[in-house]
C-alpha positions in Angstrom: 69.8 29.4 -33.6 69.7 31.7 -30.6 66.8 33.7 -32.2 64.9 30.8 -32.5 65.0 29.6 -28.7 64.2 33.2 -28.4 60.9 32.9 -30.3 59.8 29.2 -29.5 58.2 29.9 -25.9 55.7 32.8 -27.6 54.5 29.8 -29.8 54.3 27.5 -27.5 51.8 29.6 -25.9 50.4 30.8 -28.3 49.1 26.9 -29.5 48.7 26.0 -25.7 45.9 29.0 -25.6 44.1 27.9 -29.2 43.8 24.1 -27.8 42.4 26.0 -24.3 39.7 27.3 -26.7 38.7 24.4 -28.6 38.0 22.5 -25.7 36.0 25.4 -23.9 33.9 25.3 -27.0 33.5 21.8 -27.8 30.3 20.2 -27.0 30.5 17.6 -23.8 28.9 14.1 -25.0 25.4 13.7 -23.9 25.2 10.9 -20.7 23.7 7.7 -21.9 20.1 7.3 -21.5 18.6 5.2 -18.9 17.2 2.1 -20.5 13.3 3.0 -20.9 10.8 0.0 -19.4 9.5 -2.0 -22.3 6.0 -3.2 -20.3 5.3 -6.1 -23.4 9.1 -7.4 -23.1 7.8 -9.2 -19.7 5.4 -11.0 -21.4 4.5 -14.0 -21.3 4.5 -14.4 -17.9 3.7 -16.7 -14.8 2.3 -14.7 -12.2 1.5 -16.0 -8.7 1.0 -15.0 -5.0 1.7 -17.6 -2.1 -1.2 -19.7 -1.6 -2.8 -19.0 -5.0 -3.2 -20.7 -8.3 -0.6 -19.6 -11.2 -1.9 -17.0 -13.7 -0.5 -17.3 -17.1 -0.4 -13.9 -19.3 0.4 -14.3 -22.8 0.6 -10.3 -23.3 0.1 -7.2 -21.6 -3.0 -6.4 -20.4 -5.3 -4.1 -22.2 -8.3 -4.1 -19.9 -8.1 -5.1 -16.2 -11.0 -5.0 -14.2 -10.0 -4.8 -10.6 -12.4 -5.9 -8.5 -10.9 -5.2 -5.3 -9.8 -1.7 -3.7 -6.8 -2.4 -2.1 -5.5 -3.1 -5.9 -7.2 -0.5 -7.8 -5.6 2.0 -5.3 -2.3 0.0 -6.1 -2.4 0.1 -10.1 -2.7 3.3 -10.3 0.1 4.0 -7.9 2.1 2.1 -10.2 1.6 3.7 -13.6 -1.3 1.2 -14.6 -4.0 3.2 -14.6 -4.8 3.2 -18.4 -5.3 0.1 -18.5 -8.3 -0.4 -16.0 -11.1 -0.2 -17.6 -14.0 -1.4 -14.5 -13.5 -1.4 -11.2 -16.1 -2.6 -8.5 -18.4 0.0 -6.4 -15.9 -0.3 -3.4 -12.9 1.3 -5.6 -13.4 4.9 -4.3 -9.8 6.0 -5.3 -8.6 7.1 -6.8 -11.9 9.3 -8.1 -11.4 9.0 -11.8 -11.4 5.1 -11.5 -14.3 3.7 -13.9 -16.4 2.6 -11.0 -19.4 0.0 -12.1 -21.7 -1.7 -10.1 -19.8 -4.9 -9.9 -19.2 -6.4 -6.5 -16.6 -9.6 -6.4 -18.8 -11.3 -3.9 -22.0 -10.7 -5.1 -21.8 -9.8 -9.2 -21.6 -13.1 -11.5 -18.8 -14.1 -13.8 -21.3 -13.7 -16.7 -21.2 -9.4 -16.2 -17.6 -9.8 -15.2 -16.7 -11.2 -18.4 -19.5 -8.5 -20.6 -16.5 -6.1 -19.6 -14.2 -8.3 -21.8 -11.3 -8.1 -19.8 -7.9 -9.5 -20.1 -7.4 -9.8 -16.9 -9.6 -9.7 -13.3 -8.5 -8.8 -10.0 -10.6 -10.1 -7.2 -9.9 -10.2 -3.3 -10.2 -13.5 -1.3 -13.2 -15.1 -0.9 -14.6 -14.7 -4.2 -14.5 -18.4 -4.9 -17.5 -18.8 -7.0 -17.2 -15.8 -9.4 -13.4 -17.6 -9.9 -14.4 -20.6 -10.8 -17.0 -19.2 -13.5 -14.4 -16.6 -15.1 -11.8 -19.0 -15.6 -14.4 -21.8 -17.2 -14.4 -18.9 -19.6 -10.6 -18.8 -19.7 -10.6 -15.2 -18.4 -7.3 -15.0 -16.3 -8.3 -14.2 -12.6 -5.4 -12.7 -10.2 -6.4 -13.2 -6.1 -5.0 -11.4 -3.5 -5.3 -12.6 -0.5 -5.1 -10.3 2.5 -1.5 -10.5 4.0 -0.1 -11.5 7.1 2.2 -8.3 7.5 4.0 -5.6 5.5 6.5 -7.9 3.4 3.5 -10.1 2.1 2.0 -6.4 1.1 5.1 -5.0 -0.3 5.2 -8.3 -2.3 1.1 -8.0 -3.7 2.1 -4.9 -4.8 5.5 -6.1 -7.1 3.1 -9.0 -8.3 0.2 -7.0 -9.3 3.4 -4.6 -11.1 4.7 -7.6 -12.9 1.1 -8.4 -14.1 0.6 -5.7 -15.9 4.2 -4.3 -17.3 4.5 -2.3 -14.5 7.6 -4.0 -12.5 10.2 -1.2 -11.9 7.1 1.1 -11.1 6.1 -1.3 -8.7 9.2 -1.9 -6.9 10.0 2.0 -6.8 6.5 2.2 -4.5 8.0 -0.7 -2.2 11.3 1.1 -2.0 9.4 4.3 -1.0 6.8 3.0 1.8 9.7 0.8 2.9 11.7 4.2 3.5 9.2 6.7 4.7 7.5 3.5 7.6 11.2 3.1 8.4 11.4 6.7 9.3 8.2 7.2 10.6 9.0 4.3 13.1 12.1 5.6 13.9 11.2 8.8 14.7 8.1 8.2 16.8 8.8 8.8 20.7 9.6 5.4 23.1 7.0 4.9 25.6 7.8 3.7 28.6 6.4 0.6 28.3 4.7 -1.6 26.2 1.3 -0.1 24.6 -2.3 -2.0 24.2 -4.8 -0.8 21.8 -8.4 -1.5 21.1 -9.2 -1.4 17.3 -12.5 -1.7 16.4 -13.4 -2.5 13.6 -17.0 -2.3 14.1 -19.7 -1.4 16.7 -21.0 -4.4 17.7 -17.7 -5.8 19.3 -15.3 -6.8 16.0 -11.7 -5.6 16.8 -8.3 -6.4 15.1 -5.6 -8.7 16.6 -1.9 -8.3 16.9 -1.9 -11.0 14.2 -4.2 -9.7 11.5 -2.5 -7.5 8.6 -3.6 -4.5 10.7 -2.1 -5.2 14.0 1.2 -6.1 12.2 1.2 -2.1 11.6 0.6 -1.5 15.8 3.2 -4.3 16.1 5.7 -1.8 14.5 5.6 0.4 17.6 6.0 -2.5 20.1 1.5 -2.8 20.5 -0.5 -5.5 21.2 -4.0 -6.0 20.5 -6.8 -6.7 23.5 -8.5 -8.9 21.3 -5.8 -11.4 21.2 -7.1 -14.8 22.0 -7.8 -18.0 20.1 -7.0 -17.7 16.2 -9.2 -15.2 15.2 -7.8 -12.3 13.4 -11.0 -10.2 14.2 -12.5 -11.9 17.2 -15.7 -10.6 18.6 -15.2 -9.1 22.1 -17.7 -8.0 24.9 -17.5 -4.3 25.8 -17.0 -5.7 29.2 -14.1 -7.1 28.0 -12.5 -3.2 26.9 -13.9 -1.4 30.0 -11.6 -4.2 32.0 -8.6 -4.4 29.4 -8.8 -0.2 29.7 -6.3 -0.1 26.2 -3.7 3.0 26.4 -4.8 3.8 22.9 -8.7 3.0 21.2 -8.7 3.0 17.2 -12.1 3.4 15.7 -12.2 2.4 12.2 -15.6 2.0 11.5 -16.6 6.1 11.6 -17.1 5.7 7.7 -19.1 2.8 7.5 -21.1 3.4 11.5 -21.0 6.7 12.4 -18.0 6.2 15.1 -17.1 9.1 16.3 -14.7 9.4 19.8 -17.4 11.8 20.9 -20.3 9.4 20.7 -17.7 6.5 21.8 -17.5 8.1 25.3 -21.0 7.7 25.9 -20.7 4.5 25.9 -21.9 2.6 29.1 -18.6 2.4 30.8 -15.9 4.0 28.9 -16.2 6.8 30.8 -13.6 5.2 32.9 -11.1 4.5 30.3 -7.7 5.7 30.3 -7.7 6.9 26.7 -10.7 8.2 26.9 -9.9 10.3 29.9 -6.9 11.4 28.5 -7.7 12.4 24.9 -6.4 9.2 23.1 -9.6 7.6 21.2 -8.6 8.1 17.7 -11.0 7.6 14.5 -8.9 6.3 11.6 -10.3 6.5 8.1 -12.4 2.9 7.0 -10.4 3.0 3.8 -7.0 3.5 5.0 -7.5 0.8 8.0 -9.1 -1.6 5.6 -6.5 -1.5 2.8 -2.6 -2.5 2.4 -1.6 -0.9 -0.6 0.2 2.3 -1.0 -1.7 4.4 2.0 -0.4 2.0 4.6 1.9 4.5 5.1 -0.7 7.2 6.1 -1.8 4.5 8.4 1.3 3.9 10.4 1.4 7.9 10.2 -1.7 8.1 12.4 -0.8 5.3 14.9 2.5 7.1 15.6 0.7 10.7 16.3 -1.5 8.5 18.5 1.3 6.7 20.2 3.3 10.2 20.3 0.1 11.2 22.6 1.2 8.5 25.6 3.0 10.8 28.9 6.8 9.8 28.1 6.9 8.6 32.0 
């Protein structure tokens, strides 16, 4: 009996060590999977923006034609690019987009519908190219410009549920949401209130504080000199900007007119304005100003280096 206890640790050891080895050796269970996006399981759907007529999709779409720049930028942000197959002559982005002819205010539904899409994005305005596609029963999506960054973030999730593309969609929201939040944050105080002059072209069109543009100064605490009456781009006398003299000029029609902030010191009176006289005239790209899909954040990038230029006293 005593030999036994005698011999009973060694074993005891001896099978602690062989278990030890098993389970260094044993394969560890692979994680579960993320559940992979089925794009058709969305369909049929109901899509609609605010303000806008219901569009019914029985499938998928196959072939979009986006008529509108802002949202051809935006599906292929989102993982939809396969399944545009036209685009208007404004879509200059990404560069592999199948560019056509096709303009949404000037083309007719009749070379629209030769492209035999299953569905057609269009911007605003487009009323009579509309009416003929869907007489034709060709599902037509509108997006109307927004009022501000949520109504953007929320074109962008529709046009995502539109074509199977939901999660992808909402991941691009999540992201601008994040970087514009820290971009904001970041960006130094000035000591008080900023004005801005945006123009949007030469002969006197500039952006107020309540157009979808001036909701992007509006993050830094900016207000537009164009404000008055209803107009989101009123037409203002230069007159008018020699006496506002803006902290801060925006030129974003260099791509279009040939603004430059060289030539836009020549002009009869600026010569006297503060941002001219201290370096803060800035020319914004055309496309970026224009647009509120996912480059909005480059935009709020270059109105905080601008606002960054402002003496902190």
């Amino acid at each position: 009996m005593s030999g036994s206890r005698r011999l009973l640790p060694p074993l005891l050891i001896s099978l602690v060590l062989l278990l030890s080895a098993a389970c260094a050796t044993r394969t560890p269970s692979p994680a579960p999977e993320a559940p992979v996006e089925d794009p058709a399981a969305a369909f049929p759907a109901q899509i609609q923006l605010p303000g806008q007529e219901p569009v019914t999709l029985t499938q998928q779409p196959k072939h979009v034609v986006s008529l509108s720049p802002t949202a051809t930028e935006t599906l292929y942000a989102i993982g939809a690019g396969q399944q545009v197959t036209a685009v208007d002559r404004g879509s200059d982005r990404p560069g592999n987009a199948p560019r056509t002819d096709l303009d949404a205010l000037r083309s007719d539904a009749a070379a629209v519908a030769a492209k035999q899409p299953d569905l057609v994005i269009v911007p605003e305005g487009a009323d009579k190219l509309v009416e003929g596609l869907r007489a034709v029963d060709v599902p037509v999506l509108v997006t109307p410009t927004p009022a501000g960054l949520d109504e953007a973030y929320a074109q962008i999730e529709t046009l995502g549920q539109a074509t199977g593309h939901g999660r992808q969609a909402r991941d691009l929201t999540a992201r601008m949401r994040g970087e514009i939040a820290e971009i904001v944050a970041n960006t130094p105080k000035p000591p008080r209130p900023l004005r801005y002059y945006h123009e949007v072209s030469p002969d006197g069109y500039a952006a107020a504080s309540h157009s979808f543009v001036g909701s992007v100064y509006g993050l830094f605490g900016m207000t537009s000199i164009a404000d008055r009456g209803g107009e989101q781009f009123p037409r203002i006398s230069p007159e008018h900007v020699v006496q506002a003299d803006p902290d801060l000029v925006f030129l974003a029609d260099g791509r279009c007119c040939g603004a430059t902030p060289q030539a836009a010191a020549t002009r009869p009176g600026w010569e006297s304005l503060t941002a001219v006289r201290e370096n803060r005239v800035v020319a914004l790209d055309d496309a970026v100003a224009g647009r509120w899909g996912p480059r909005v954040v480059d935009m709020v990038r270059a109105v905080s280096d601008a606002v960054a230029r402002v003496p902190q006293r």
